[in-house]
N, C-alpha and C positions, 0 to 999 in steps of 0.2 A: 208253363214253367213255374207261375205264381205258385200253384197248387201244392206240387213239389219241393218248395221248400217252406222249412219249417218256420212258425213266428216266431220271432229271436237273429234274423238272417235278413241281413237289408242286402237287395242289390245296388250295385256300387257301378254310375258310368266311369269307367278309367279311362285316359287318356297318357297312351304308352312314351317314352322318349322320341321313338321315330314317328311320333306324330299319328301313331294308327290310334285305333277306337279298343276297347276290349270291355269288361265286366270283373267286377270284383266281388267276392263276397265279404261282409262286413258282420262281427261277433262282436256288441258293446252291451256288457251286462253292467249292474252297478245294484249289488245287495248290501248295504249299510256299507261298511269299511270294506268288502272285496268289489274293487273295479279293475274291469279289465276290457281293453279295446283293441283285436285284431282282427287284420284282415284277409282274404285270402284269394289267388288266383284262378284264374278261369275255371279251371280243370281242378281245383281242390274244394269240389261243395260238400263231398264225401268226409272231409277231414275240417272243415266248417262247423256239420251235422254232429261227427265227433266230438269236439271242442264245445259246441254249446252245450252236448250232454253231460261234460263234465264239469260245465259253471255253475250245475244244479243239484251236486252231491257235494257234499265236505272234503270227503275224499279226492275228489276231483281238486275242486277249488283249492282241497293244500298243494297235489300235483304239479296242476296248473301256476303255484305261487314260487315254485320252487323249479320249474323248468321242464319238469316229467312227465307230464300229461300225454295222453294218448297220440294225439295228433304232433305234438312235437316231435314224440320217438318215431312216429311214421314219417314223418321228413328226415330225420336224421340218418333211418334205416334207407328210405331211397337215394339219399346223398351218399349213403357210403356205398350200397352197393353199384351206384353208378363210377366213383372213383373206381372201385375194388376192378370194373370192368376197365374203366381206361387203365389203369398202370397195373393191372395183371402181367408178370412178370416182369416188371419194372423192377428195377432196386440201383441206389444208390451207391455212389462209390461209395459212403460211409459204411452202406450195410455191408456190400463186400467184403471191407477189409474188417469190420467183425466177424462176420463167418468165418474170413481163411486166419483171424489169430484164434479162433472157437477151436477151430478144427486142426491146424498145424502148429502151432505156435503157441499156446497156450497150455497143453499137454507137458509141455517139456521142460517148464518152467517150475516143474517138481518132481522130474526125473530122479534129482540125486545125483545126477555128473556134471560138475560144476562145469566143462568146458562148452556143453552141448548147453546147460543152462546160460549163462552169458551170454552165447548166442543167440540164443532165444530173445534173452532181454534184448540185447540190441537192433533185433527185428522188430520187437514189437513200439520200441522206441523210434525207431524208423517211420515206417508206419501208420503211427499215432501222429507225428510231426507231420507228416506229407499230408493227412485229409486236413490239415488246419491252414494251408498253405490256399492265399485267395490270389483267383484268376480273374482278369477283364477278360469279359466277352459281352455280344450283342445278344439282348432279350431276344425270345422264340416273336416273332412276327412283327419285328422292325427290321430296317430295309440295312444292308450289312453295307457297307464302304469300301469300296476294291478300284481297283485300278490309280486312274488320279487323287481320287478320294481315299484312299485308304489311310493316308496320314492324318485325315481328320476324323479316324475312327472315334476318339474317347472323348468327340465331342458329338460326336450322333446319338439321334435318339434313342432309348434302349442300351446305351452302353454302363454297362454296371461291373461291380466286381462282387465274386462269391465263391464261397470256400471250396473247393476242388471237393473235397467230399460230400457236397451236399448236392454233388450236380449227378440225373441219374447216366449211367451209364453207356444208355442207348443215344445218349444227348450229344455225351463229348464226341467232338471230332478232331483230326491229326494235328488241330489249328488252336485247338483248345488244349491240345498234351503239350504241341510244341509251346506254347506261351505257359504254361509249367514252366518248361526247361529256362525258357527269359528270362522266367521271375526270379527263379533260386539265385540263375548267374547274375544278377543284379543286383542280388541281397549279397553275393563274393562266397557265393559258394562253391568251390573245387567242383571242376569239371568233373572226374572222377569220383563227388558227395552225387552230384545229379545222377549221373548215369548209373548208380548203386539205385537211387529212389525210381527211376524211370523202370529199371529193371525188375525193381522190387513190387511196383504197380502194375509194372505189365503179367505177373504173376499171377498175383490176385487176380486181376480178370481171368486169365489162365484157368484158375481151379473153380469158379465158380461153375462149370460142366462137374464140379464134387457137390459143393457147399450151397447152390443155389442153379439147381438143373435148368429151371422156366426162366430166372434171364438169360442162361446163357445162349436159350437154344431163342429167345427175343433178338442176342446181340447177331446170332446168324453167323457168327464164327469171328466176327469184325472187334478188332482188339484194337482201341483210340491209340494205346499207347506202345503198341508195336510200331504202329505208325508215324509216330513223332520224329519231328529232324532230328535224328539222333547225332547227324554230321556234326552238328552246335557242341557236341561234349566227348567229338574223337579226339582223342589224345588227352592231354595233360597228365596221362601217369609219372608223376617221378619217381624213376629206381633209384634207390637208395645204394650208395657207394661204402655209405661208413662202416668202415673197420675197426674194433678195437685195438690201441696199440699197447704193447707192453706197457709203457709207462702209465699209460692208462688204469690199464686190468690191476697194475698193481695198487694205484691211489683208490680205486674203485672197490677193490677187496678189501683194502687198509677201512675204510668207513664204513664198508658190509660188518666188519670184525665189529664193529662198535656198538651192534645193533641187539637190544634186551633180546631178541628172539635169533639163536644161535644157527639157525637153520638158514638165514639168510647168506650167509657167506659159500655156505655148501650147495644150497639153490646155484649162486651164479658160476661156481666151479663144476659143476655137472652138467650147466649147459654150454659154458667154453670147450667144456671137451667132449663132450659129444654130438655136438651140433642140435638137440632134441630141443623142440617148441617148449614154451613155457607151460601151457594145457597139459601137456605129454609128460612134463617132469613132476608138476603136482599132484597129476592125479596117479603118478607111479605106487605099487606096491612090493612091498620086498619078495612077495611070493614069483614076482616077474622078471626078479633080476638074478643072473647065474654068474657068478662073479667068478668061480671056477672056471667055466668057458666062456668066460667075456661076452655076455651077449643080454642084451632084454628083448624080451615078449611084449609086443605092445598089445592091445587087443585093440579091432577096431573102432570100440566109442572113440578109443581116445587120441586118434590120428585125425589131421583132417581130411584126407582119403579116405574115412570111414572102411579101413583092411588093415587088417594082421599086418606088424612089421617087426623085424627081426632088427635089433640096432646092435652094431660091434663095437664093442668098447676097446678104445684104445690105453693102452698102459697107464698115461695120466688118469683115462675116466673110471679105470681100476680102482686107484690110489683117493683118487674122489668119494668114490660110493667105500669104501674101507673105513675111513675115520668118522663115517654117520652114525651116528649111535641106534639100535632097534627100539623103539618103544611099543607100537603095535605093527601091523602089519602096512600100516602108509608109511611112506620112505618119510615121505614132508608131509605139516600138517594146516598149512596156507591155503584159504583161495584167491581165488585170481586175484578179486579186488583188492583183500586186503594184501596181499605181496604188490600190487599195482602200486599202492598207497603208499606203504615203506619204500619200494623203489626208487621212486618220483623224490621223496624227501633224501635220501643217500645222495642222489643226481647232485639234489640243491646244494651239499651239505662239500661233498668231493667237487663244487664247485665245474662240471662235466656237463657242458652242453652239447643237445642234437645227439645223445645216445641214447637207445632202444635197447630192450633186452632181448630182441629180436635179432640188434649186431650181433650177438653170441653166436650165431648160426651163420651168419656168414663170414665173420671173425673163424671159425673153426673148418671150415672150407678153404678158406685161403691158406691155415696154415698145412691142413692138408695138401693141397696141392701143391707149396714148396715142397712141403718134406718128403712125399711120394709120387711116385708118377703112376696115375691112375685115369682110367676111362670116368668121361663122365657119368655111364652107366654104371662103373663102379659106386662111384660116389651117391649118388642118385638114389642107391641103393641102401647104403650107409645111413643118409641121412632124413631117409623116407619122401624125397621129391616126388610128386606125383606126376610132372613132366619132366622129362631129360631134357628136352629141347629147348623147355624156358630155364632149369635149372644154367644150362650152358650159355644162352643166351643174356641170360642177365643179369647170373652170378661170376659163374667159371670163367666165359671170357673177358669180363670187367678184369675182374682180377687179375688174368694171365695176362693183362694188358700192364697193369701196374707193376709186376714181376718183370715184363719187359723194360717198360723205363728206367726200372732200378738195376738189373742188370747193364743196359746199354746196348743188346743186341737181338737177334732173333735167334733162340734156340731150335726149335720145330717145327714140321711141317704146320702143323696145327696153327701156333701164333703166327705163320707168313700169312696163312688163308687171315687168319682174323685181321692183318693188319694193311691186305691188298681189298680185303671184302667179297673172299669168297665163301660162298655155303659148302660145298662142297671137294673134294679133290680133283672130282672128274673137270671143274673149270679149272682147278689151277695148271693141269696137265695140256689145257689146250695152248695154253700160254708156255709150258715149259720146253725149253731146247736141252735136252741134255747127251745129246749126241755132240762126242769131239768134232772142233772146227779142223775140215781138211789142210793139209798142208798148203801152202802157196792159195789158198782159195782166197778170191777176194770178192768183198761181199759188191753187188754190183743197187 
């Protein structure tokens, strides 16, 4: 072995931590001011041999001074390509959710149609907020706490916490999504904020068979966060009851009137009467509204049904869109935000709390259905509901509920079912006797 290595190459007896025996090879040169002393493992005389060659050239010697040397970049090259093998196909939930905002989400956010832009932003602010969001779990190869002990998990060894997006994909399990869902509800976040981010994550992994083909086909179809107790964040939707009342609409327009930008008053008179989203009213153009036949053209960007809808204007929403003045061819010339912005201060201003500009829409429902009597299909239609079934269930019949108290009685077959808790007619009929009582019959 002497023979074979070169002068300049001491061998070195090592003795290992587990006590075993091994060989080192050892490179200590010292030319005036360059000293340099390393040393090298069993298996590295090849990259030893390297290394002294280059303690002998200048070129070398500045390499070597500055980290670049031959034998360096050859370990650095075998280090990486032994990683590249273990997490081939690996990725992060951080990298995920940069690819699907790369690929979905990002695109959109210079469309040009403000309502699908907002959206946009709001996803990506979503998102952004959930990989930063840190989980306890047990390190990879310490012993995990279950049964009795599980209550002293965050005192066992290996228990740490770390950002949900740094952890890779193929790692998290059902136990690691559902302790997400813990941590938001603990930080007082609405059941129904979670279950939007749960949803939102479970996506992401979703599209990565687009954005990142080799983990997906790593995760084997297994989605962490389809998996989570989602049971922790069933429920807590609150439906929203509030209605505009006249007296309201009126103090509420009296402060819209006051506002430098004259459009504001007209904004919320077009969507009292017509029941149309606030998206739907800004981004209106005069070329889409037929005031002769009462009708606008929506086109689908700008529904959130993403389809064509036909809205009937009724007499007041006539007299609405009549006193707009034309300037180009946008009815209004607001986005979201900033109308958001001025609305919020009007609120403060007309002194009106716990109203949305979203009450307009069911403020104009309600008045619909006193003033005519209409299917909820009809309506549904009207005001571009994308379900009838939730339209009825948790608009229509709130409200027919409230028309019943103020009247005092039960008008319809309809409000009986809603107020005995039938779905349909065919039960209320199993219950109904409407055959006359026989003469002299007594009921036994």
């Amino acid at each position: 072995m002497a023979s074979s290595i070169p002068r300049g190459i001491r061998v070195i007896d090592w003795k290992n931590a587990d006590k075993t025996k091994s060989i080192r090879y050892r490179v200590r040169v010292e030319r005036g001011d360059f000293v340099v002393d390393r040393s090298f493992g069993q298996d590295e005389l090849e990259r030893a041999k390297i290394f002294l060659a280059d303690t002998k050239t200048p070129q070398g010697r500045l390499l070597i001074a500055q980290g670049r040397d031959r034998a360096t970049m050859m370990a650095s090259e075998v280090h990486r390509a032994g990683v590249e093998l273990i997490t081939e196909g690996r990725c992060t939930l951080g990298h995920a959710i940069d690819s699907y905002l790369r690929a979905y989400v990002n695109p959109l956010l210079d469309c040009g149609v403000d309502k699908v832009q907002q959206t946009a932003k709001a996803a990506r602010a979503r998102l952004q907020n959930c990989r930063d969001i840190e989980i306890s779990h047990i390190k990879s190869g310490f012993f995990v706490p279950s049964g009795a002990l599980a209550s002293l998990r965050e005192h066992a060894k290996g228990f740490a916490k770390q950002k949900i997006g740094d952890f890779y994909i193929d790692d998290l399990t059902e136990q690691d999504t559902t302790e997400y869902i813990n941590v938001r509800l603990r930080q007082g976040r609405a059941k129904s904020t979670v279950k939007r981010e749960i949803y939102a994550l479970q996506g992401v992994v979703n599209k990565l068979r687009f954005t990142d083909n080799k983990a997906w086909k790593r995760l084997n179809g297994h989605n962490p966060f389809a998996e989570a107790d989602k049971a922790k964040v069933k429920g807590g939707e609150r439906r929203r009851r509030r209605i505009i009342s006249p007296e309201e609409e009126e103090a509420l327009l009296t402060e819209l009137r006051k506002c430098r930008n004259k459009e504001m008053p007209l904004i919320f008179a077009v969507a009292i009467s017509t029941g149309m989203r606030r998206a739907e009213i800004l981004g209106l153009l005069w070329s889409q509204i037929d005031i002769e036949r009462g009708v606008i053209n929506l086109d689908a960007h700008q529904t959130k049904a993403d389809e064509e809808r036909l809205v009937i204007l009724l007499p007041e929403a006539v007299a609405a869109f009549k006193v707009i003045p034309r300037v180009d061819d946008r009815v209004f010339h607001y986005k979201i935000e900033g109308f958001k912005t001025v609305f919020r201060r009007v609120l403060e201003r007309a002194k009106l709390d716990g109203i949305h500009m979203h009450d307009t829409r069911r403020s104009f429902i309600s008045r619909v259905l006193k003033d005519i009597t209409s299917s909820p299909v009809a309506i549904a239609d009207m005001i571009g509901a994308r379900s009838v079934a939730n339209l009825q269930k948790r608009t229509i019949e709130r409200i027919r509920q409230g028309n019943m108290i103020d009247a005092g009685f039960i008008q319809t077959e309809e409000e009986l079912r809603s107020v005995v808790g039938h779905k349909d007619g065919q039960t209320t009929a199993r219950y109904a006797n409407m055959a006359p009582e026989k003469k002299g019959s007594v009921e036994k």
